[in-house]
C-alpha positions as a printed Julia matrix, in Angstrom:
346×3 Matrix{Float64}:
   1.69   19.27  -13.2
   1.08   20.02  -10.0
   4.19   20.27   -7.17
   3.55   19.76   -4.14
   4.04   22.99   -2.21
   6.25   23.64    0.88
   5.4    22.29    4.14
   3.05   23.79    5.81
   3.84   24.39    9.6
   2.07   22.45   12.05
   1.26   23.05   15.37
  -1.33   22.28   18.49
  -4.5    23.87   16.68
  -3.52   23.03   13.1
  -6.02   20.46   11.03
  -3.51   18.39   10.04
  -1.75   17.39   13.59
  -4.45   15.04   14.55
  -3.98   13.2    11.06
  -0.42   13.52   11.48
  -0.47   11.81   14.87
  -3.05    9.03   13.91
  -0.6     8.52   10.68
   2.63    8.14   13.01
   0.37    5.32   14.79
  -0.44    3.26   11.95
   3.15    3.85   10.7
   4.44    2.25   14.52
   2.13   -0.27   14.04
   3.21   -1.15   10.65
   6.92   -1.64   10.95
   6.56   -3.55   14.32
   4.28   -5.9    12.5
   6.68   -5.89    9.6
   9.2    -6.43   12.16
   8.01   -9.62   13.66
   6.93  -11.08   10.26
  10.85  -10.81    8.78
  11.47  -12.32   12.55
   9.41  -14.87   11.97
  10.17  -15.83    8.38
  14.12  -15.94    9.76
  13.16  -17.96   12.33
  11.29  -20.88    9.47
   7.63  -19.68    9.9
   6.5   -18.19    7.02
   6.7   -20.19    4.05
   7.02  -17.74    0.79
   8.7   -14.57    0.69
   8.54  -11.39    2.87
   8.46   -7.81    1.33
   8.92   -4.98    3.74
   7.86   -1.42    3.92
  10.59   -0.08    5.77
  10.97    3.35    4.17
   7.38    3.31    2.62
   5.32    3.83    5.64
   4.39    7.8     5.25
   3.4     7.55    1.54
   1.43    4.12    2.45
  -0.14    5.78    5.48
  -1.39    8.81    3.39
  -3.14    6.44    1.01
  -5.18    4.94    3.35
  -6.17    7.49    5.27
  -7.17    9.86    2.53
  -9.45    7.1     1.22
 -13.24    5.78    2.84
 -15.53    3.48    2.84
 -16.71    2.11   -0.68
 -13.74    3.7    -2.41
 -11.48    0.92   -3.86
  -7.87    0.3    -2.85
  -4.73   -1.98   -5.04
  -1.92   -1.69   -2.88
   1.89   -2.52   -3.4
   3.34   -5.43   -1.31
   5.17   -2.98    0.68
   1.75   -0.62    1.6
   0.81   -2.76    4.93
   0.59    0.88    6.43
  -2.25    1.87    4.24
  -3.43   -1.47    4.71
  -3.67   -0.82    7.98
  -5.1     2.35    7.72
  -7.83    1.44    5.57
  -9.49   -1.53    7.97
  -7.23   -4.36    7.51
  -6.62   -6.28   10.66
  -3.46   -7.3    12.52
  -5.61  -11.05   12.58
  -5.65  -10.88    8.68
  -2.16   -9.82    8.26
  -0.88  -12.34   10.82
  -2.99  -15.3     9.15
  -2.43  -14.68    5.81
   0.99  -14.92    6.07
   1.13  -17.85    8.52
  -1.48  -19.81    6.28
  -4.01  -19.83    8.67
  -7.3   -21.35    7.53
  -9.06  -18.68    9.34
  -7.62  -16.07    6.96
  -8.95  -14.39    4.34
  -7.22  -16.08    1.47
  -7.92  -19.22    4.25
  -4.35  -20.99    3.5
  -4.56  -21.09   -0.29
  -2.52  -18.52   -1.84
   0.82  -16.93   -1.19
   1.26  -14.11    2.06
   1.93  -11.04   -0.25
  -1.72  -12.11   -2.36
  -4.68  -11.15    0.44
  -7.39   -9.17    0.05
 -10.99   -8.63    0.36
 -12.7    -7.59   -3.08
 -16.34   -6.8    -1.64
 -14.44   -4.08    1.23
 -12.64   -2.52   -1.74
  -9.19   -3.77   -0.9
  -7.89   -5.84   -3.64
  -5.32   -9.09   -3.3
  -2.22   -7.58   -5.61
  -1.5    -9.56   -8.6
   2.66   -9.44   -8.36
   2.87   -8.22  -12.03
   2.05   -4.67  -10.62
   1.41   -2.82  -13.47
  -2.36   -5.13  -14.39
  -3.55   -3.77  -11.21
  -4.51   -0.44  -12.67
  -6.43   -2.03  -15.25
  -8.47   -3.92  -12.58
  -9.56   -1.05  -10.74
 -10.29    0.74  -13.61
 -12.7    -2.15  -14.18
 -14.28   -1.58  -11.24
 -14.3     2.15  -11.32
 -16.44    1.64  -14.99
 -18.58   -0.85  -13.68
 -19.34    1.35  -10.78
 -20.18    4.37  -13.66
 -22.58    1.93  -15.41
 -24.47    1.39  -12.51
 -25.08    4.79  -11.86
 -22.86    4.88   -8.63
 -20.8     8.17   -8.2
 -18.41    9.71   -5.54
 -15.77    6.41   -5.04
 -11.98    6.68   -6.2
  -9.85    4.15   -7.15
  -6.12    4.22   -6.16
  -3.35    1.83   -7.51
   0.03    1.49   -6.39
   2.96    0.48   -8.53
   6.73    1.05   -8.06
   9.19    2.72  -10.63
   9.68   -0.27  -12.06
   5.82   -1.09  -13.49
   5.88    2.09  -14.73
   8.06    0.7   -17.42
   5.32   -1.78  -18.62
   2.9    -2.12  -21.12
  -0.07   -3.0   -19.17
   0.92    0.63  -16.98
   0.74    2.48  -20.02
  -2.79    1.14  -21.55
  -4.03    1.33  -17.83
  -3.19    5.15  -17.22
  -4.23    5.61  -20.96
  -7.56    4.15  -20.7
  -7.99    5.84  -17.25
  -7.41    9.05  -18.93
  -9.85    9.06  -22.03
 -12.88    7.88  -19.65
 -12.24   10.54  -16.98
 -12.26    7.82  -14.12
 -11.74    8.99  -10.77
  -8.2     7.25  -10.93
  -4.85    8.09   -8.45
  -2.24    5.91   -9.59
   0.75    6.25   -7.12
   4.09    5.56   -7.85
   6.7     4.73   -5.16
   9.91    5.92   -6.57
  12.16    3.61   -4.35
  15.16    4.13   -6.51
  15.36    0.45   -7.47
  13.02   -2.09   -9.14
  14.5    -5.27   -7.15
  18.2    -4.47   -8.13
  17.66   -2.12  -11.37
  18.22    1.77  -10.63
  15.91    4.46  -11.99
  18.69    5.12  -14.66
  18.11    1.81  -16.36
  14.12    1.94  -16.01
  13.47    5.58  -17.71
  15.2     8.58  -19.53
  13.25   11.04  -18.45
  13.59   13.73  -15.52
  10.81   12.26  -13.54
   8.63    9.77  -13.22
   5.92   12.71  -12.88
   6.86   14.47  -16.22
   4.8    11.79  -17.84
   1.55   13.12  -17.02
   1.67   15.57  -19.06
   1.75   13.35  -21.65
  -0.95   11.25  -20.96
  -3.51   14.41  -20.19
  -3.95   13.64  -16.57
  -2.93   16.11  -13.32
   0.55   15.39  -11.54
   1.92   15.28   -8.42
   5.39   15.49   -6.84
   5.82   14.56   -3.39
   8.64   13.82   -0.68
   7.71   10.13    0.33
  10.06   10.61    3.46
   7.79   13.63    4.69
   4.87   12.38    6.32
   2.71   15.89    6.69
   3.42   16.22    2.74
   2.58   12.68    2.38
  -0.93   13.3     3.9
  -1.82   16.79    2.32
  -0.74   15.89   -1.64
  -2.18   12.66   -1.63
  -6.0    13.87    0.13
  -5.8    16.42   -2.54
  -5.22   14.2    -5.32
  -7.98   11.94   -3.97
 -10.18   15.19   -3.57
  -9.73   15.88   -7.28
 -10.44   13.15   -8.63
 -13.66   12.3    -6.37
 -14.84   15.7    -7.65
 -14.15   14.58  -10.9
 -10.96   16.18  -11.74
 -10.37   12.73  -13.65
  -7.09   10.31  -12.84
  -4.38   11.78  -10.84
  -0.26   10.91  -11.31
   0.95   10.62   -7.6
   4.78   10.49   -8.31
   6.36    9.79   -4.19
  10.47    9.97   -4.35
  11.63    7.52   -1.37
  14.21    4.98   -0.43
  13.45    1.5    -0.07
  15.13    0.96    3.31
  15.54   -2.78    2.96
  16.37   -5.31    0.65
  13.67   -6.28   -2.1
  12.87   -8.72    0.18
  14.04  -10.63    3.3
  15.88  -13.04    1.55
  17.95  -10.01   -0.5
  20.85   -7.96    1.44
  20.36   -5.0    -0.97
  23.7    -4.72   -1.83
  23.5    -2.84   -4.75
  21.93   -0.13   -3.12
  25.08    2.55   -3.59
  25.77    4.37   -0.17
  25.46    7.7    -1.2
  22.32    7.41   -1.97
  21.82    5.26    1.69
  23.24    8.78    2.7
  21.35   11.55    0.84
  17.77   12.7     1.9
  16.09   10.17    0.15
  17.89    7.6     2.83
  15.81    9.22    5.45
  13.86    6.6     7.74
  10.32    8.48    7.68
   8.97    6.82   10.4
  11.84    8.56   12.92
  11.43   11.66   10.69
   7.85   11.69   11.91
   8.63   10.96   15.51
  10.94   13.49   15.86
   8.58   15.84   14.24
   5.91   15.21   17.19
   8.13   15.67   19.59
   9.82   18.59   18.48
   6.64   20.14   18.01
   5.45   19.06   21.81
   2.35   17.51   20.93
   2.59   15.07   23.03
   5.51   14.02   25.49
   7.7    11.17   24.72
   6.23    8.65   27.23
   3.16    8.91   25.1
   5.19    7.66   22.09
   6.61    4.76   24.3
   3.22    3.85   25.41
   2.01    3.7    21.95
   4.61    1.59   20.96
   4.14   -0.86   23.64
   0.91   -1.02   22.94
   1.43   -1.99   19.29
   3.69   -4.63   20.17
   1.6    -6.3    22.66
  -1.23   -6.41   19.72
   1.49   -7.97   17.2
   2.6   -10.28   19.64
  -1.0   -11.41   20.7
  -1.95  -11.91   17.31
   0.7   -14.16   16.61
   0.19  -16.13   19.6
  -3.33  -16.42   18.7
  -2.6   -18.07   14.94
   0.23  -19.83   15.58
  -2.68  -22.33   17.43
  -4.71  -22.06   14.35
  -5.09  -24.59   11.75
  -3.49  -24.75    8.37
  -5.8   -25.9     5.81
  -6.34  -29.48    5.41
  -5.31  -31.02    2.16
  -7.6   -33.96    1.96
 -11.02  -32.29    3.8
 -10.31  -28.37    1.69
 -13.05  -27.5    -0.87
 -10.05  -26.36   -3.28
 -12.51  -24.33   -5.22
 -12.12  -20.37   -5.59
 -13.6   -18.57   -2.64
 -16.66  -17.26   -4.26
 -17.56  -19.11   -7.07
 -18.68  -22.81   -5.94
 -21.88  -23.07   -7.6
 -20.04  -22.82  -10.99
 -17.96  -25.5   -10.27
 -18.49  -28.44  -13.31
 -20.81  -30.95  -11.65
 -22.87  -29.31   -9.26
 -26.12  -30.34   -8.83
 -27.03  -26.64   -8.3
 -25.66  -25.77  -11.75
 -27.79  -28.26  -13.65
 -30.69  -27.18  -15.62
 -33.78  -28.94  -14.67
């Protein structure tokens, strides 16, 4: 097991301040987008449920950014920062959830279920634990074609850790050596269930051992730990160090979703380190460190806002799919359909 080491100071000419700024800006952009979305759905505009990141936003961040083209990407509901960071649009986000036609899921299928397969990001199937399984798919079929150098990451939470379809995933992953990172987001809670009811052991990241694959423990309030554990996991296991155990310890900062208070949440552990808001932890960092001056940050977030708000303003005038002109056929897959002529044999 492998734990993660103590953070290593930053300042104007270190390597890692440029990542750690561009990581606060997807981070900004993230929770104002999250922001207006919870807005939204308050306000009767979303139809479906809305999962936040609050909380989330330096692990997410870290995934995405450590990641590149033709590597393949299953995030949680709550990683719209790594979303983000990996080429998702605002435009996507925006129309997904507001069942714009124009979206990539074009109206059909709940907001948390969007993706686009053939750019490696793939739509989450909400039983989170048969995600891993998928990309391992895709990580074997990318072997048997003779195609090297791509990782897969999954996300899960504590709670699909607990699973069958987790286990056999991180199993298989293991005996084939795939170039796996399975992160887990230890928010404390799976919906309303703490981590004492989910698993006996000490940590989540004690289980690698077990499974023969390299662990890591990270801080998931701590973005400049964020970013260095998880582009050394994904450096491993690109250089075929085989699947890496990414265990993050975090708070979930919000309810399971918008329409839960999070009540159960105790306060002490609202209180304790965990409870820290990484996204303020981060801009105090930058500031702190002077690398850049505070009317920078305010600009930035401006800036971010005026995109959300644009892209909002730009579906709400789009159509909704229309239920007696739609092709309800799956998106890719028309010429399978029973009855078409292009299917016949001649």
């Amino acid at each position: 097991m492998i734990q993660s080491a103590a953070p290593a100071e930053l300042n104007r000419t270190s390597p890692l301040r440029e990542a750690y700024l561009e990581g606060y800006r997807w981070m900004l952009l993230a929770r104002l987008l999250d922001d207006k979305l919870a807005s939204l759905y308050r306000g009767g505009k979303i139809h479906g449920g809305v999962f936040l990141g609050r909380g989330q936003e330096a692990l997410s961040v870290a995934i995405g950014l450590a990641l590149k083209r033709g590597d393949v990407f299953a995030p949680l509901v709550r990683d719209l920062a790594g979303r983000l960071a990996f080429g998702e649009t605002v435009l996507d986000v925006v129309r997904t959830f507001m069942g714009s036609v124009l979206g990539p899921m074009r109206g059909r299928d709940g907001n948390v279920h969007r993706g686009r397969p053939r750019e490696g990001m793939l739509p989450m199937i909400s039983h989170l634990g048969a995600m891993t399984a998928v990309v391992n798919g895709m990580l074997l079929a990318r072997r048997m074609k003779g195609e090297h150098g791509t990782v897969g990451v999954s996300c899960v939470g504590d709670g699909a850790t607990s699973t069958g379809s987790f286990h056999e995933a991180l199993n298989q992953a293991a005996i084939e050596r795939l170039p796996l990172v399975l992160v887990v987001a230890n928010n404390r809670y799976a919906y309303s269930t703490p981590n004492p009811r989910q698993f006996a052991c000490r940590d989540l990241v004690d289980r690698a051992v077990g499974y023969g694959v390299t662990g890591h423990s990270l801080d998931g309030t701590d973005l400049a730990e964020c970013l260095r554990v998880m582009a050394e996991a994904v450096r491993l296991a690109r250089e075929g160090g085989g699947p890496q155990l990414v265990v993050a310890h975090l708070l979930r900062l919000c309810g399971h979703g918008e329409h839960d208070d999070a009540g159960y949440i105790e306060a002490r552990v609202k209180e304790s380190a965990l409870g820290r808001d990484c996204l303020r932890v981060a801009e105090e960092r930058i500031l702190a460190e002077s690398w850049v001056e505070r009317a920078a940050v305010e600009a930035w977030q401006a800036e971010r806002a005026q995109l959300v708000e644009e892209a909002v303003a730009k579906v709400q005038r789009e159509p909704g799919p229309d239920p007696f002109e739609e092709d309800w056929l799956t998106l890719a897959t028309g010429h399978l359909a029973e009855g078409d002529s292009s299917n016949q044999s001649s």
